[in-house]
C-alpha positions in Angstrom: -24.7 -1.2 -6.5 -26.4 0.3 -3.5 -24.0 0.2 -0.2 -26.0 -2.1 1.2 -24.9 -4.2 -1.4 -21.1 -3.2 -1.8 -21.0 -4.1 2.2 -22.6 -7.7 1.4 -20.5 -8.3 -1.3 -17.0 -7.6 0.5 -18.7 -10.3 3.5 -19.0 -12.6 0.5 -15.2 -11.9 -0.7 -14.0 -12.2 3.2 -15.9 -15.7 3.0 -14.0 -16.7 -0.1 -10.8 -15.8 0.7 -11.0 -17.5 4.7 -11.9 -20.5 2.8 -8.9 -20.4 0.1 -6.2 -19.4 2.8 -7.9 -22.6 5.4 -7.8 -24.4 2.3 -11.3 -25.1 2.3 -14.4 -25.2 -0.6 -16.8 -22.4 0.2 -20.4 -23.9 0.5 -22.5 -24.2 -2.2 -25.5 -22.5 0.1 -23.2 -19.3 0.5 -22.4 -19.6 -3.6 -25.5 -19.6 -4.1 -26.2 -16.3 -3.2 -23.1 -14.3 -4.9 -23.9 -12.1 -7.4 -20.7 -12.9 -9.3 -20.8 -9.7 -11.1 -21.0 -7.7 -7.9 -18.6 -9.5 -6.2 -16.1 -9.1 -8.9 -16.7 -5.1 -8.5 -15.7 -5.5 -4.7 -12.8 -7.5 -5.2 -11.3 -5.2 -8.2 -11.3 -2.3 -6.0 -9.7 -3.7 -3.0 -7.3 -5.8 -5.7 -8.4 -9.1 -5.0 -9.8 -10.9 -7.5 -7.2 -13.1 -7.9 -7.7 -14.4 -4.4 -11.3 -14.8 -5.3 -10.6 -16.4 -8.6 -8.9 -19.6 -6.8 -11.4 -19.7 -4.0 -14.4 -20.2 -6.8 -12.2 -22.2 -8.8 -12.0 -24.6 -5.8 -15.6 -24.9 -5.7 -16.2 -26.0 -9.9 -17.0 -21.8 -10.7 -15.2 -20.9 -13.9 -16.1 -17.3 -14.2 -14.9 -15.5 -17.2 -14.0 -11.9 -15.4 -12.3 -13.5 -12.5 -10.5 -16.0 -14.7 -9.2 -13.7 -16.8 -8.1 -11.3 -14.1 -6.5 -14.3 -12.3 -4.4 -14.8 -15.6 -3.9 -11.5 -16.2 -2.5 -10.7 -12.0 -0.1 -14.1 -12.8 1.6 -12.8 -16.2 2.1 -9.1 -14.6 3.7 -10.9 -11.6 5.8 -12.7 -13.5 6.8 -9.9 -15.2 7.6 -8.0 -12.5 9.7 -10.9 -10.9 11.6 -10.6 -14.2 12.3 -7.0 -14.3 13.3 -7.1 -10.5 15.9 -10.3 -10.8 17.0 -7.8 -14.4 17.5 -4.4 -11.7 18.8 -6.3 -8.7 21.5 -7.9 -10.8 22.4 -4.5 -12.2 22.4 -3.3 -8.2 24.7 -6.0 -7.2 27.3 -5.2 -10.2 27.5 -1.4 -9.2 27.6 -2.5 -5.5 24.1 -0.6 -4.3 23.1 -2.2 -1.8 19.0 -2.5 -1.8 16.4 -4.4 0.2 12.7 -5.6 -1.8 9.8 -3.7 0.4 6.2 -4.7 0.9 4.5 -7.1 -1.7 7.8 -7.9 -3.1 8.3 -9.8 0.1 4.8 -11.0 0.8 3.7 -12.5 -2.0 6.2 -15.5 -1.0 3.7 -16.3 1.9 0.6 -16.6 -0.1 -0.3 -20.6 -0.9 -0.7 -19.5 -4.8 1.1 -17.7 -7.5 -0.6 -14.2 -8.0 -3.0 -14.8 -4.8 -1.5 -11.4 -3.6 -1.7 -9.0 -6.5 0.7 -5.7 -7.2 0.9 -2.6 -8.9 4.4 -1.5 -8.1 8.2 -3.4 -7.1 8.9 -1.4 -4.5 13.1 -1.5 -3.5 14.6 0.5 -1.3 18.3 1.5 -1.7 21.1 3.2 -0.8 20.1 7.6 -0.9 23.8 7.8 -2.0 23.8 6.9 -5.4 20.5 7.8 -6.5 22.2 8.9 -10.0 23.7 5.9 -10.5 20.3 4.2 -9.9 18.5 6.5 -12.5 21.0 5.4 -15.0 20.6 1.8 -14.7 16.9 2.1 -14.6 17.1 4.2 -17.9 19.5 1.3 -19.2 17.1 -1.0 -18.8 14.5 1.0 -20.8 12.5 2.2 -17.9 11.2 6.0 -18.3 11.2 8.2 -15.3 10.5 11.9 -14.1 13.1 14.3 -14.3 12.3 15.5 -10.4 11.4 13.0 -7.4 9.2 12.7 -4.1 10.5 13.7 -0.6 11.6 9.4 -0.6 11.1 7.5 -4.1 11.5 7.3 -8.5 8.9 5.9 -9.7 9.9 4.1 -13.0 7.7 2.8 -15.9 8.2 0.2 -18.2 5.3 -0.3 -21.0 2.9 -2.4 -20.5 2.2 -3.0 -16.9 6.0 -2.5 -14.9 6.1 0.2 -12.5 9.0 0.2 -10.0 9.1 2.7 -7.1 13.3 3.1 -5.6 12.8 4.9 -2.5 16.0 5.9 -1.6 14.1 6.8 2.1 11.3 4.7 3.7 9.6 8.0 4.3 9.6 11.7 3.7 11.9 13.9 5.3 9.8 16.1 8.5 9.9 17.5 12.1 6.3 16.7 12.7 7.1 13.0 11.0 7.9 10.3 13.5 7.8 7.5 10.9 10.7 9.4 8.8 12.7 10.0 12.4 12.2 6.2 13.3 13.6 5.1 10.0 16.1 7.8 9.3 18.8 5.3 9.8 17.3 2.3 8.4 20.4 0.7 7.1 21.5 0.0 10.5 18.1 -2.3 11.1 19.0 -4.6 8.1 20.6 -7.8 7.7 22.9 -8.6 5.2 21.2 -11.2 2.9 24.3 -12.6 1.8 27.7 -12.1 2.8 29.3 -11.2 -0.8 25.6 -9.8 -1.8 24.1 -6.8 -1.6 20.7 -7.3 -1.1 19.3 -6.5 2.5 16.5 -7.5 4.4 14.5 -6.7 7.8 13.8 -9.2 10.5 10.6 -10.9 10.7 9.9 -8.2 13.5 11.2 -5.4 11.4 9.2 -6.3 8.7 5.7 -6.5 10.1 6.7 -3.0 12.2 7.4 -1.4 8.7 4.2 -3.4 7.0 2.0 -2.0 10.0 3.4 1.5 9.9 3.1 1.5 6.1 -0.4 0.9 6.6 -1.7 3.4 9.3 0.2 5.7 6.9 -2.8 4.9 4.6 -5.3 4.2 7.1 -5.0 7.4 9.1 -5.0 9.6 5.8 -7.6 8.3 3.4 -7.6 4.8 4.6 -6.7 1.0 3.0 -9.0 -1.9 2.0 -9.3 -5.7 3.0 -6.0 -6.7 0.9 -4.3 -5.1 4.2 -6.1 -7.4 6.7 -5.3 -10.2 4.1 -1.7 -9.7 4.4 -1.6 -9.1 7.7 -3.2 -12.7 8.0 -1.0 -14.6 5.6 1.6 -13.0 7.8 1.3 -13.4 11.4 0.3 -16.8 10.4 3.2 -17.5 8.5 5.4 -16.9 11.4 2.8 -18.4 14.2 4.5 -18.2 17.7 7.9 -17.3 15.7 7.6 -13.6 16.1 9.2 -11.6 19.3 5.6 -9.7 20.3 7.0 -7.9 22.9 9.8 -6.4 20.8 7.0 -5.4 18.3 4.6 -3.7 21.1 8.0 -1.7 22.1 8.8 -0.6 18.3 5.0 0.4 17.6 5.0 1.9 21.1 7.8 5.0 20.2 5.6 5.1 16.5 2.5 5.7 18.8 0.7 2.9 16.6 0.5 0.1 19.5 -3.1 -0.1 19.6 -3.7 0.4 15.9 -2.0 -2.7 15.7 -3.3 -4.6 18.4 -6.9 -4.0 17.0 -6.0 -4.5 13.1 -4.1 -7.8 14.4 -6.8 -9.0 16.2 -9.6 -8.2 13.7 -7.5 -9.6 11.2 -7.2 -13.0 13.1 -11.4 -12.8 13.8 -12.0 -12.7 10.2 -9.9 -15.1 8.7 -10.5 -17.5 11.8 -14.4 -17.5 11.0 -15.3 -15.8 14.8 -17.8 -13.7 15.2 -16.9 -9.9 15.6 -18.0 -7.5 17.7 -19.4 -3.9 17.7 -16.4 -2.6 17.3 -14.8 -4.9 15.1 -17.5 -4.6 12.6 -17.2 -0.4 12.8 -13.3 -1.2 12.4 -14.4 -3.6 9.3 -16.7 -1.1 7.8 -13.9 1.6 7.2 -11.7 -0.9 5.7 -14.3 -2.0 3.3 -15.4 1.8 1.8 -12.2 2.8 1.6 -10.4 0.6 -1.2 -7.4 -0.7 -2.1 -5.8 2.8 -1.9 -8.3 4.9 0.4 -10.5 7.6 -0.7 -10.4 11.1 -0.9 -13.4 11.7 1.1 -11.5 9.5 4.0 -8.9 11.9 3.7 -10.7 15.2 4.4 -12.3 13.8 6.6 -9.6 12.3 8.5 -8.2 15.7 8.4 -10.6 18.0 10.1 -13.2 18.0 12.7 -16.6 19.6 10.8 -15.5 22.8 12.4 -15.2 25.8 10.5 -11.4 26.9 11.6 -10.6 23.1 10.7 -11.5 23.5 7.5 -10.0 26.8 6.8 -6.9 25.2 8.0 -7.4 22.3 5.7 -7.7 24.4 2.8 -4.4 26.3 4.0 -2.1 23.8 4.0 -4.0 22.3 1.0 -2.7 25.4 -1.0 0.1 26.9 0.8 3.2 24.1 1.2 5.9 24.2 4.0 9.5 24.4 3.2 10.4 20.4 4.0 6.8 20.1 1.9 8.4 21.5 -1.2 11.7 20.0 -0.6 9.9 16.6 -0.6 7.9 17.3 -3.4 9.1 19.8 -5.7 12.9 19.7 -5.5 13.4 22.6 -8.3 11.3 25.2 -6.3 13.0 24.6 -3.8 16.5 24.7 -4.9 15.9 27.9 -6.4 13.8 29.8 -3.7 13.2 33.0 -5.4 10.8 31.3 -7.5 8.4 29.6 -5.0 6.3 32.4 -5.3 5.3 30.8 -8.6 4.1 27.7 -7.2 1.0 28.6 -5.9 0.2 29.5 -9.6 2.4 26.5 -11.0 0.2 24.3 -8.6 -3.4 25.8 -9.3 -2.6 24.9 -12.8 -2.3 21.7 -11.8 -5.1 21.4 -10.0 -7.1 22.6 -12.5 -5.6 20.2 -15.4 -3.9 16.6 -14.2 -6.1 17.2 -10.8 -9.5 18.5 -11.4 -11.4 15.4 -10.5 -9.5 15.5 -6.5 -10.0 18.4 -6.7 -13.6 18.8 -7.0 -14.0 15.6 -4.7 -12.5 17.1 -2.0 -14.5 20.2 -2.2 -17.6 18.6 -2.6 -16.3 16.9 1.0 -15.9 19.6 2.3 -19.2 21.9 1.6 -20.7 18.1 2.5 -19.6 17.8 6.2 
Protein backbone atom coordinates (compact mmCIF):
# COMPACT_ATOMS: atom_id res chain seq x y z
CA UNK A 1 0.00 0.00 0.00
CA UNK A 2 1.57 3.17 -1.30
CA UNK A 3 1.13 6.21 1.35
CA UNK A 4 -0.99 7.80 -0.78
CA UNK A 5 -3.15 4.99 -0.11
CA UNK A 6 -2.52 4.28 3.74
CA UNK A 7 -3.62 8.26 4.02
CA UNK A 8 -6.94 7.53 1.99
CA UNK A 9 -7.73 4.58 3.79
CA UNK A 10 -7.42 6.15 7.42
CA UNK A 11 -10.07 9.23 5.72
CA UNK A 12 -12.18 6.21 4.94
CA UNK A 13 -11.90 4.69 8.62
CA UNK A 14 -12.44 8.44 10.14
CA UNK A 15 -15.72 8.36 7.77
CA UNK A 16 -16.80 5.02 9.31
CA UNK A 17 -16.31 5.61 12.68
CA UNK A 18 -18.13 9.51 12.57
CA UNK A 19 -20.97 7.61 11.16
CA UNK A 20 -21.09 4.74 13.99
CA UNK A 21 -20.45 7.18 16.93
CA UNK A 22 -23.54 9.83 15.14
CA UNK A 23 -25.27 6.72 14.81
CA UNK A 24 -25.59 6.92 11.26
CA UNK A 25 -25.21 4.37 7.88
CA UNK A 26 -22.14 5.40 5.89
CA UNK A 27 -23.24 6.03 2.26
CA UNK A 28 -23.24 3.47 -0.09
CA UNK A 29 -21.33 6.01 -2.70
CA UNK A 30 -18.41 6.35 -0.03
CA UNK A 31 -18.64 2.21 0.40
CA UNK A 32 -18.26 1.93 -2.70
CA UNK A 33 -14.97 3.02 -3.02
CA UNK A 34 -13.19 1.07 0.16
CA UNK A 35 -10.85 -1.30 -0.56
CA UNK A 36 -11.91 -3.50 2.32
CA UNK A 37 -8.69 -5.16 2.46
CA UNK A 38 -6.79 -1.85 2.77
CA UNK A 39 -8.91 -0.40 5.12
CA UNK A 40 -8.68 -3.31 7.36
CA UNK A 41 -4.69 -2.78 7.29
CA UNK A 42 -5.29 0.93 8.60
CA UNK A 43 -7.61 0.08 11.17
CA UNK A 44 -5.37 -2.94 12.65
CA UNK A 45 -2.63 -0.73 13.16
CA UNK A 46 -4.27 2.18 14.81
CA UNK A 47 -6.48 -0.78 16.72
CA UNK A 48 -9.67 -0.08 15.34
CA UNK A 49 -11.27 -2.54 13.58
CA UNK A 50 -13.69 -3.24 15.85
CA UNK A 51 -15.04 0.27 15.52
CA UNK A 52 -15.08 -0.28 11.78
CA UNK A 53 -16.57 -3.67 12.05
CA UNK A 54 -19.96 -2.13 13.49
CA UNK A 55 -19.94 0.85 11.19
CA UNK A 56 -20.02 -1.65 7.99
CA UNK A 57 -22.15 -3.95 9.71
CA UNK A 58 -24.67 -1.02 9.91
CA UNK A 59 -24.54 -0.67 6.36
CA UNK A 60 -25.48 -4.78 5.27
CA UNK A 61 -21.16 -5.38 4.86
CA UNK A 62 -20.31 -8.69 6.54
CA UNK A 63 -16.62 -8.81 6.04
CA UNK A 64 -14.87 -11.90 7.21
CA UNK A 65 -11.51 -10.10 8.62
CA UNK A 66 -13.39 -7.33 10.36
CA UNK A 67 -15.97 -9.78 11.68
CA UNK A 68 -13.74 -11.92 13.01
CA UNK A 69 -11.64 -9.23 14.61
CA UNK A 70 -14.81 -7.70 16.04
CA UNK A 71 -15.44 -11.22 17.73
CA UNK A 72 -12.13 -11.71 18.57
CA UNK A 73 -11.67 -7.65 20.46
CA UNK A 74 -15.31 -8.70 22.29
CA UNK A 75 -14.09 -12.20 23.94
CA UNK A 76 -10.57 -10.56 24.91
CA UNK A 77 -12.61 -7.75 26.57
CA UNK A 78 -14.58 -9.94 28.31
CA UNK A 79 -11.82 -11.61 29.40
CA UNK A 80 -10.09 -8.92 30.71
CA UNK A 81 -13.30 -7.60 32.60
CA UNK A 82 -13.11 -11.07 34.21
CA UNK A 83 -9.65 -11.06 35.26
CA UNK A 84 -9.94 -7.37 36.55
CA UNK A 85 -13.42 -8.04 38.80
CA UNK A 86 -10.93 -11.60 39.88
CA UNK A 87 -7.67 -8.88 40.94
CA UNK A 88 -9.86 -6.06 42.28
CA UNK A 89 -11.64 -8.45 44.62
CA UNK A 90 -8.38 -9.78 45.77
CA UNK A 91 -7.27 -5.73 46.26
CA UNK A 92 -10.24 -5.09 48.32
CA UNK A 93 -9.67 -8.25 50.74
CA UNK A 94 -5.91 -7.14 51.38
CA UNK A 95 -7.15 -3.54 51.65
CA UNK A 96 -4.90 -1.98 48.54
CA UNK A 97 -6.45 0.53 47.54
CA UNK A 98 -6.31 0.92 43.43
CA UNK A 99 -8.04 3.05 40.85
CA UNK A 100 -8.68 1.32 36.84
CA UNK A 101 -6.62 3.84 34.41
CA UNK A 102 -7.17 4.64 30.77
CA UNK A 103 -9.24 2.15 28.57
CA UNK A 104 -10.44 0.41 31.65
CA UNK A 105 -12.50 3.47 32.22
CA UNK A 106 -13.25 4.49 28.71
CA UNK A 107 -14.51 1.70 27.18
CA UNK A 108 -17.85 2.41 29.42
CA UNK A 109 -18.43 5.51 27.07
CA UNK A 110 -18.36 3.84 23.76
CA UNK A 111 -22.18 2.99 22.35
CA UNK A 112 -20.95 -0.83 21.80
CA UNK A 113 -19.27 -3.70 23.57
CA UNK A 114 -15.55 -3.89 22.21
CA UNK A 115 -15.95 -0.55 20.06
CA UNK A 116 -12.81 0.65 22.00
CA UNK A 117 -10.29 -2.19 21.82
CA UNK A 118 -7.24 -2.95 24.60
CA UNK A 119 -4.15 -4.61 24.92
CA UNK A 120 -3.52 -4.14 28.63
CA UNK A 121 -5.82 -3.45 32.28
CA UNK A 122 -4.04 -0.91 33.35
CA UNK A 123 -4.61 -0.28 37.60
CA UNK A 124 -2.91 1.88 39.50
CA UNK A 125 -2.30 1.14 43.24
CA UNK A 126 -0.94 1.83 46.30
CA UNK A 127 3.48 2.02 45.84
CA UNK A 128 3.31 0.56 49.38
CA UNK A 129 2.54 -2.85 49.00
CA UNK A 130 3.87 -3.66 45.73
CA UNK A 131 4.88 -7.20 47.28
CA UNK A 132 1.75 -7.91 48.38
CA UNK A 133 0.45 -7.10 44.84
CA UNK A 134 3.07 -9.45 43.17
CA UNK A 135 1.74 -12.17 45.32
CA UNK A 136 -1.79 -11.99 44.47
CA UNK A 137 -1.04 -11.55 40.86
CA UNK A 138 1.12 -14.79 41.05
CA UNK A 139 -2.00 -16.34 42.99
CA UNK A 140 -4.07 -15.83 40.40
CA UNK A 141 -1.70 -17.56 37.84
CA UNK A 142 -0.40 -14.43 36.27
CA UNK A 143 3.58 -14.65 35.39
CA UNK A 144 5.70 -11.62 35.90
CA UNK A 145 9.37 -10.23 35.66
CA UNK A 146 11.46 -10.62 38.54
CA UNK A 147 12.57 -6.58 38.21
CA UNK A 148 10.11 -3.63 37.26
CA UNK A 149 9.93 -0.13 35.33
CA UNK A 150 10.66 3.30 37.06
CA UNK A 151 6.27 3.07 37.67
CA UNK A 152 4.51 -0.42 36.65
CA UNK A 153 4.47 -4.85 36.65
CA UNK A 154 3.46 -5.85 33.85
CA UNK A 155 1.66 -9.32 34.27
CA UNK A 156 0.71 -12.02 31.75
CA UNK A 157 -1.87 -14.48 31.78
CA UNK A 158 -1.96 -16.97 28.60
CA UNK A 159 -3.72 -16.32 26.05
CA UNK A 160 -4.37 -12.69 25.53
CA UNK A 161 -4.42 -11.07 29.53
CA UNK A 162 -1.80 -8.56 30.15
CA UNK A 163 -2.26 -6.37 33.19
CA UNK A 164 0.10 -3.43 33.87
CA UNK A 165 -0.01 -2.24 38.12
CA UNK A 166 1.70 0.95 38.10
CA UNK A 167 2.36 1.60 41.54
CA UNK A 168 3.28 5.49 40.01
CA UNK A 169 1.44 7.22 37.10
CA UNK A 170 4.95 8.08 35.87
CA UNK A 171 8.63 7.54 36.26
CA UNK A 172 10.51 9.06 38.91
CA UNK A 173 12.81 12.48 37.36
CA UNK A 174 14.07 16.06 37.95
CA UNK A 175 13.66 16.92 34.29
CA UNK A 176 9.91 15.10 34.52
CA UNK A 177 7.07 17.48 35.19
CA UNK A 178 4.40 14.80 34.55
CA UNK A 179 6.00 12.51 37.46
CA UNK A 180 6.23 15.94 39.83
CA UNK A 181 2.51 16.73 38.94
CA UNK A 182 1.43 13.32 39.94
CA UNK A 183 3.85 12.50 42.68
CA UNK A 184 1.03 12.69 45.10
CA UNK A 185 -1.74 11.32 43.17
CA UNK A 186 -3.65 9.69 46.00
CA UNK A 187 -4.58 13.01 47.26
CA UNK A 188 -6.52 13.84 43.69
CA UNK A 189 -8.75 10.71 44.00
CA UNK A 190 -12.15 10.12 45.20
CA UNK A 191 -13.07 7.39 47.24
CA UNK A 192 -15.40 5.16 45.07
CA UNK A 193 -17.07 3.81 47.82
CA UNK A 194 -17.02 4.47 51.33
CA UNK A 195 -16.15 0.80 52.76
CA UNK A 196 -14.30 0.12 49.17
CA UNK A 197 -11.15 0.52 48.05
CA UNK A 198 -11.37 1.36 44.68
CA UNK A 199 -10.52 5.02 43.66
CA UNK A 200 -11.28 7.15 40.90
CA UNK A 201 -10.34 10.74 39.32
CA UNK A 202 -12.83 13.45 38.54
CA UNK A 203 -14.24 13.89 35.26
CA UNK A 204 -11.56 16.73 35.10
CA UNK A 205 -8.85 14.63 36.46
CA UNK A 206 -9.44 12.11 34.21
CA UNK A 207 -9.30 13.82 30.82
CA UNK A 208 -5.97 15.91 32.34
CA UNK A 209 -4.32 12.38 33.02
CA UNK A 210 -5.84 10.89 29.40
CA UNK A 211 -4.33 14.08 27.69
CA UNK A 212 -1.05 13.98 29.47
CA UNK A 213 -0.89 10.29 28.85
CA UNK A 214 -1.06 11.07 25.35
CA UNK A 215 1.47 13.89 24.61
CA UNK A 216 3.59 11.36 26.55
CA UNK A 217 3.22 9.35 23.28
CA UNK A 218 2.68 12.01 20.86
CA UNK A 219 5.81 14.08 21.75
CA UNK A 220 8.04 10.87 21.71
CA UNK A 221 7.19 8.62 18.82
CA UNK A 222 3.69 9.71 18.54
CA UNK A 223 -0.15 7.97 18.88
CA UNK A 224 -2.76 7.06 16.12
CA UNK A 225 -6.55 8.05 15.51
CA UNK A 226 -7.77 5.58 18.49
CA UNK A 227 -6.48 8.79 20.56
CA UNK A 228 -8.73 11.36 18.72
CA UNK A 229 -11.52 8.68 19.00
CA UNK A 230 -11.35 8.69 22.63
CA UNK A 231 -10.91 11.95 23.06
CA UNK A 232 -14.39 12.28 21.15
CA UNK A 233 -16.34 9.64 22.94
CA UNK A 234 -15.16 11.63 25.79
CA UNK A 235 -15.70 15.27 25.80
CA UNK A 236 -18.85 14.25 24.37
CA UNK A 237 -19.82 12.12 27.00
CA UNK A 238 -19.56 14.86 29.48
CA UNK A 239 -20.93 17.79 26.89
CA UNK A 240 -21.03 21.10 28.92
CA UNK A 241 -20.45 18.85 32.26
CA UNK A 242 -16.75 19.45 32.37
CA UNK A 243 -15.03 22.50 34.47
CA UNK A 244 -12.85 23.86 31.18
CA UNK A 245 -11.25 26.39 32.99
CA UNK A 246 -10.03 24.13 35.73
CA UNK A 247 -8.58 21.86 32.96
CA UNK A 248 -6.78 24.90 30.99
CA UNK A 249 -5.20 25.71 34.59
CA UNK A 250 -4.04 21.90 35.21
CA UNK A 251 -2.65 21.52 31.58
CA UNK A 252 -1.29 25.08 31.96
CA UNK A 253 1.55 23.93 35.02
CA UNK A 254 2.01 20.51 32.54
CA UNK A 255 2.88 23.04 29.80
CA UNK A 256 0.37 20.97 27.49
CA UNK A 257 -2.50 23.74 27.23
CA UNK A 258 -2.25 24.16 23.59
CA UNK A 259 -1.60 20.57 22.76
CA UNK A 260 -4.82 20.11 24.06
CA UNK A 261 -6.69 22.85 22.81
CA UNK A 262 -5.64 21.85 19.20
CA UNK A 263 -6.06 17.82 19.72
CA UNK A 264 -9.58 18.86 21.29
CA UNK A 265 -10.56 20.89 18.64
CA UNK A 266 -9.33 18.60 15.81
CA UNK A 267 -10.95 15.90 17.51
CA UNK A 268 -14.39 17.71 17.58
CA UNK A 269 -13.74 18.75 13.49
CA UNK A 270 -13.39 15.27 12.56
CA UNK A 271 -16.01 13.46 14.26
CA UNK A 272 -18.45 16.58 13.62
CA UNK A 273 -17.96 16.07 9.76
CA UNK A 274 -16.36 19.98 9.39
CA UNK A 275 -14.00 20.72 7.14
CA UNK A 276 -10.29 21.06 8.48
CA UNK A 277 -7.88 23.33 7.87
CA UNK A 278 -4.18 23.56 6.89
CA UNK A 279 -3.18 22.93 9.96
CA UNK A 280 -5.52 20.57 11.10
CA UNK A 281 -4.85 18.36 8.30
CA UNK A 282 -0.72 18.64 9.11
CA UNK A 283 -1.99 17.85 12.83
CA UNK A 284 -4.09 14.76 11.20
CA UNK A 285 -1.30 13.51 9.09
CA UNK A 286 1.10 12.84 12.12
CA UNK A 287 -1.59 11.01 13.85
CA UNK A 288 -2.31 8.80 10.99
CA UNK A 289 1.70 7.52 10.16
CA UNK A 290 2.33 7.15 13.50
CA UNK A 291 0.01 4.08 14.75
CA UNK A 292 -1.54 2.90 17.53
CA UNK A 293 1.68 3.11 19.55
CA UNK A 294 3.95 5.65 17.49
CA UNK A 295 6.91 4.75 15.55
CA UNK A 296 10.47 4.66 15.97
CA UNK A 297 11.26 6.94 13.25
CA UNK A 298 8.75 9.59 15.10
CA UNK A 299 10.86 9.12 17.93
CA UNK A 300 14.30 10.09 16.60
CA UNK A 301 13.03 12.36 15.06
CA UNK A 302 11.18 13.99 17.67
CA UNK A 303 14.40 13.89 19.44
CA UNK A 304 16.95 15.83 17.47
CA UNK A 305 17.11 18.61 15.15
CA UNK A 306 19.15 17.10 11.79
CA UNK A 307 22.09 18.70 13.42
CA UNK A 308 25.10 16.79 13.91
CA UNK A 309 25.82 17.61 17.81
CA UNK A 310 21.93 16.61 18.10
CA UNK A 311 22.51 13.50 17.05
CA UNK A 312 25.65 12.77 18.83
CA UNK A 313 23.75 13.66 21.85
CA UNK A 314 21.01 11.34 20.77
CA UNK A 315 23.19 8.45 20.53
CA UNK A 316 24.70 9.41 24.13
CA UNK A 317 21.88 9.15 26.07
CA UNK A 318 20.73 6.36 23.79
CA UNK A 319 23.74 4.32 25.23
CA UNK A 320 24.89 5.90 28.33
CA UNK A 321 21.72 5.93 31.10
CA UNK A 322 21.38 8.53 34.01
CA UNK A 323 21.23 7.38 37.61
CA UNK A 324 17.11 7.99 38.04
CA UNK A 325 17.34 6.28 34.27
CA UNK A 326 18.66 3.06 35.74
CA UNK A 327 16.80 3.32 38.92
CA UNK A 328 13.62 3.36 36.76
CA UNK A 329 14.61 0.79 34.66
CA UNK A 330 17.05 -1.51 35.91
CA UNK A 331 16.49 -1.71 39.72
CA UNK A 332 19.42 -4.36 40.31
CA UNK A 333 22.23 -2.19 38.67
CA UNK A 334 21.36 0.18 40.47
CA UNK A 335 21.07 -1.23 43.91
CA UNK A 336 24.33 -2.59 43.54
CA UNK A 337 26.40 0.36 41.86
CA UNK A 338 29.65 -1.26 41.47
CA UNK A 339 28.33 -3.14 38.75
CA UNK A 340 26.85 -0.48 36.44
CA UNK A 341 29.87 -0.53 34.58
CA UNK A 342 28.54 -3.79 33.17
CA UNK A 343 25.56 -2.33 31.74
CA UNK A 344 26.67 -0.80 28.90
CA UNK A 345 27.80 -4.38 27.87
CA UNK A 346 24.63 -6.01 29.58
CA UNK A 347 22.64 -3.56 27.39
CA UNK A 348 24.59 -3.90 23.93
CA UNK A 349 23.70 -7.45 24.36
CA UNK A 350 20.40 -6.54 24.30
CA UNK A 351 20.34 -4.57 21.68
CA UNK A 352 21.90 -6.85 19.60
CA UNK A 353 19.49 -9.89 20.66
CA UNK A 354 15.63 -8.95 21.94
CA UNK A 355 16.32 -5.37 20.20
CA UNK A 356 18.02 -5.70 16.84
CA UNK A 357 15.13 -4.69 14.74
CA UNK A 358 14.86 -0.82 16.93
CA UNK A 359 17.83 -0.94 16.73
CA UNK A 360 18.62 -0.95 13.23
CA UNK A 361 15.47 1.29 12.65
CA UNK A 362 16.67 3.92 14.53
CA UNK A 363 19.96 3.98 12.88
CA UNK A 364 18.76 3.85 9.61
CA UNK A 365 16.76 7.24 10.94
CA UNK A 366 19.39 8.60 11.82
CA UNK A 367 22.03 8.22 8.72
CA UNK A 368 18.45 9.13 6.89
CA UNK A 369 17.83 12.68 8.28
Amino acid sequence: MTKHDYKQNAYYLLYLIRCVLNRKIPAKEKLDKMNLSQLYAVAKAHSLTAIAAYALESAGIIDEQFKQEKYKVIRKNFTMDIERQRVTAELEKAGIWYMPLKGVVLQDYYPMIGMRQMCDNDILFDPSRINDVRKIMIKLGFTAPNTHTGHDIVFHKEPVCNFEMHYSLYTESKENIFADYYSNVKERLIRVESNGFEHRFSHEDLYIYITAHEYKHFSKGGTGLRSLVDTYVYLNHFSGKLDMEYIRKELSKLGIADFEQQRRKLSMDLFCGKRLNTDEKKLLDYYIFSGTYGTIENSVNNSINGSLSSRVKYLVGRLFLTLPQIKASYPFFYKHKFLIPLLFLYRIGLMLTKSRKRMMSEVKTLIRI
